[in-house]
C-alpha positions as CSV (number, residue, x, y, z in Angstrom):
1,X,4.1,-23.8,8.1
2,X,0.6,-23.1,6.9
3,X,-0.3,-25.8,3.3
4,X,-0.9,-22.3,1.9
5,X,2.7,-20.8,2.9
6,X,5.0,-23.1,1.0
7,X,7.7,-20.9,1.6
8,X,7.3,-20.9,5.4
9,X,7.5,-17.0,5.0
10,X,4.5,-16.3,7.3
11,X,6.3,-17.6,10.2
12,X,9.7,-15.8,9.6
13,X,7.5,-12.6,9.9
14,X,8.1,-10.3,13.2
15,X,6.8,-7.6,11.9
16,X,3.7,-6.1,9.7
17,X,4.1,-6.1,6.2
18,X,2.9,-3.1,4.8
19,X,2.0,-2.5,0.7
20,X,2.8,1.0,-0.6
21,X,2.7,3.2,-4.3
22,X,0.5,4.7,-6.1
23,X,-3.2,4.4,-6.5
24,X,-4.0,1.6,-8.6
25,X,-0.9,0.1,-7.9
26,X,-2.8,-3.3,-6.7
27,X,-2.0,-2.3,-3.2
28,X,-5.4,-3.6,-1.7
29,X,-6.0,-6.6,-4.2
30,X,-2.3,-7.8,-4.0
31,X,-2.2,-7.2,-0.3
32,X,-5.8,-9.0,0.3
33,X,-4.2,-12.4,-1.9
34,X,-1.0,-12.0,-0.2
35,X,-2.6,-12.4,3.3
36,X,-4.5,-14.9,2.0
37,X,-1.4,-16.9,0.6
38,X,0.7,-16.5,3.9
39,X,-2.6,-17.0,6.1
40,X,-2.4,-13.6,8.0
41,X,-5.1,-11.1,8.8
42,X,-5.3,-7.7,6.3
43,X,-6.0,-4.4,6.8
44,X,-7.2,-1.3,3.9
45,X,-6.2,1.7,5.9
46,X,-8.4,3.1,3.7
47,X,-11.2,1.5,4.6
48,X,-10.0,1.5,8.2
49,X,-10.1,5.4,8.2
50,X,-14.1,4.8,6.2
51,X,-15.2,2.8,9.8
52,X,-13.6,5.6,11.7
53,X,-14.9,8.5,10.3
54,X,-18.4,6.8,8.8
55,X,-17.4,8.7,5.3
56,X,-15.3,7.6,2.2
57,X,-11.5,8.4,2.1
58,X,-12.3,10.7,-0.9
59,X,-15.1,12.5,1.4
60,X,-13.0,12.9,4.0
61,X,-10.2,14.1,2.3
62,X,-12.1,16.3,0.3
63,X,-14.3,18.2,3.4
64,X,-11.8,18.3,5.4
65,X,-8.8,18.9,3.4
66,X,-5.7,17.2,2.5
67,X,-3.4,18.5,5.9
68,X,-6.1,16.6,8.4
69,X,-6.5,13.7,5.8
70,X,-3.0,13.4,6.3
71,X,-2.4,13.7,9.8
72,X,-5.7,11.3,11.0
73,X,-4.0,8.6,8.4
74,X,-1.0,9.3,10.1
75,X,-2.6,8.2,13.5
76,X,-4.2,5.0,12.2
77,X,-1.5,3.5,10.4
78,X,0.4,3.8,14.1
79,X,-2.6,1.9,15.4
80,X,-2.1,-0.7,12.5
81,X,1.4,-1.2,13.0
82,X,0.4,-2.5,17.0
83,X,-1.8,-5.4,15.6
84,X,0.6,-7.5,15.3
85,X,1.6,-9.3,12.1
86,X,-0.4,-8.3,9.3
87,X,-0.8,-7.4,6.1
88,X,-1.2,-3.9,5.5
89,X,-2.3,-1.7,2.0
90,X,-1.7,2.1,3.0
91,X,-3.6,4.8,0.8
92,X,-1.7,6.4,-2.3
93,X,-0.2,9.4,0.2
94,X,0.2,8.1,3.1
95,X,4.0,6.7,2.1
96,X,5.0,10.5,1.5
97,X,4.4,11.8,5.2
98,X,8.1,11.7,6.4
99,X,6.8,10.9,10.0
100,X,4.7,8.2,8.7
101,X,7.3,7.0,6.5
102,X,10.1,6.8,9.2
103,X,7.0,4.7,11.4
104,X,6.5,2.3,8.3
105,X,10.4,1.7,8.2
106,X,11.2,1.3,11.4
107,X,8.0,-1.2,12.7
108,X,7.3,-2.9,9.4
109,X,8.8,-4.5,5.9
110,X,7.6,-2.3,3.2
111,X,7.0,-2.9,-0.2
112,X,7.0,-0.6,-3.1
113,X,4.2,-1.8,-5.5
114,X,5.0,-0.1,-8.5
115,X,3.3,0.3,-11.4
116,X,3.6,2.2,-15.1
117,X,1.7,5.6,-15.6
118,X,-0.7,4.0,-18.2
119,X,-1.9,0.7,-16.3
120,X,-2.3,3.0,-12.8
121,X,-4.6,5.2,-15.4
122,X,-6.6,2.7,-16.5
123,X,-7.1,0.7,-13.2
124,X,-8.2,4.2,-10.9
125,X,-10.7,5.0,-14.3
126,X,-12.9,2.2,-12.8
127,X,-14.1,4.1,-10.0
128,X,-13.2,7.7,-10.1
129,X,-15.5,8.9,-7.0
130,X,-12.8,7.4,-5.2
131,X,-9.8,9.1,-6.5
132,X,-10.4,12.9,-5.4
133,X,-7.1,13.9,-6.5
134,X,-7.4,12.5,-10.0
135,X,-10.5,14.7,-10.7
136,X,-8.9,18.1,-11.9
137,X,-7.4,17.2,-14.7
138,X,-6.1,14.7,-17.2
139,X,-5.9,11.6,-14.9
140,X,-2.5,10.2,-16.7
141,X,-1.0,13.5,-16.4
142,X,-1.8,13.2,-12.9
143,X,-0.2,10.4,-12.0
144,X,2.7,10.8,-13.9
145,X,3.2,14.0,-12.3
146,X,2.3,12.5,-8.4
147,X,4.7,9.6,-9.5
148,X,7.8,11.9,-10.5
149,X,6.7,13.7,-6.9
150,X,6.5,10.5,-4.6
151,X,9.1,8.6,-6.7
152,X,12.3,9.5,-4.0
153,X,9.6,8.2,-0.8
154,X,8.7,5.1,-2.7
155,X,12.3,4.6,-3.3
156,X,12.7,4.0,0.5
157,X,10.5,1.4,1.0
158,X,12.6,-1.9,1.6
159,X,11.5,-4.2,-1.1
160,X,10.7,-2.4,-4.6
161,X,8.2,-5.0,-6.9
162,X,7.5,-3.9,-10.2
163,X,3.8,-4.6,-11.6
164,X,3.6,-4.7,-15.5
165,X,0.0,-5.5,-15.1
166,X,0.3,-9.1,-15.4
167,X,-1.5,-11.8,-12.9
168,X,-2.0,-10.9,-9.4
169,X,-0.7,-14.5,-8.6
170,X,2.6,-13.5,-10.2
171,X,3.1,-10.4,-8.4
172,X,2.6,-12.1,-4.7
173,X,4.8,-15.0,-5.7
174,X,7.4,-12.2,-6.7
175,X,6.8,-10.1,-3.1
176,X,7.0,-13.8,-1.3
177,X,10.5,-14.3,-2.9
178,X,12.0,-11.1,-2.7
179,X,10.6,-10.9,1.0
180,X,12.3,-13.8,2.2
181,X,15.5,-12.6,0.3
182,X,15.1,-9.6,2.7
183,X,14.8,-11.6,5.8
184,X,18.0,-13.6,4.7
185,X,19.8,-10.7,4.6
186,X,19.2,-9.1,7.9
């Protein structure tokens, strides 16, 4: 057990863990902590996909559509899953591809950050180039219509953590615990 890992969680772990919901859900900066806390190696598909294609997510999603985005996400988060164990922050959509979904489920523990309409509002407003489906409209309308969309995928992740927008600490102490109840009950 790592001095970081108090909960010896990181050495339960067979699997990746992968971090899914919405953008601005905390997916990368909770995931980043959480790898940091159970001394494992993170991934950003998203900014996997950026090294692959040498664009943004948003330019890539944008020239070549939402279909392609889709499916090339599809292929990397496959490649992800084969690294081993790892912590693993998926883009926004990715959760909602059935066939990547089904992948997620069966090869890794997900977890559902979720997070209210307002505080997902205010955290994508900080950098809006990267949030190419958030600039046609009202960003809060949005997300609260992408969440009421997404809400029955989400709901299939294994472990659900709600995000009120308190400390990041807080929210990886709460995915630690409610990942080792998960483990005990397998």
């Amino acid at each position: 057990m790592s001095a970081r890992d108090g909960s010896g969680l990181s050495r339960r772990l067979d699997r990746p863990v992968v971090l899914v919901g919405l953008m601005g859900a905390g997916k990368s900066t909770v995931g980043r902590r959480l790898a940091r806390r159970l001394g494992l190696p993170f991934v950003d598909s998203d900014a996997a996909i950026e090294d692959a294609a040498g664009l943004t997510a948003g330019e890539v999603f944008e020239r070549y559509g939402e279909a392609d985005f889709r499916d090339g996400e599809r292929r990397l988060v496959a490649r992800l899953l084969d690294g081993g164990v790892r912590i693993i922050a998926t883009g926004g959509g990715a959760y909602v591809n059935a066939q990547t979904r089904r992948l997620l489920n069966e090869k890794a523990i997900t977890i559902w950050l979720d997070a209210p309409t307002d505080l997902l509002a205010e955290r994508t407003a900080r950098r809006p180039e990267t949030r190419p489906l958030l600039n046609k409209g009202d960003r809060a309308e949005i997300l609260q219509s992408l969440i009421e969309q997404r809400r029955p995928n989400y709901a299939e992740a294994h472990i659900r953590v709600v995000s009120q927008g308190g400390s990041h600490s807080d929210v990886v102490e709460t995915i630690i615990a409610e990942m080792n109840r998960f483990l005990d009950a397998r």
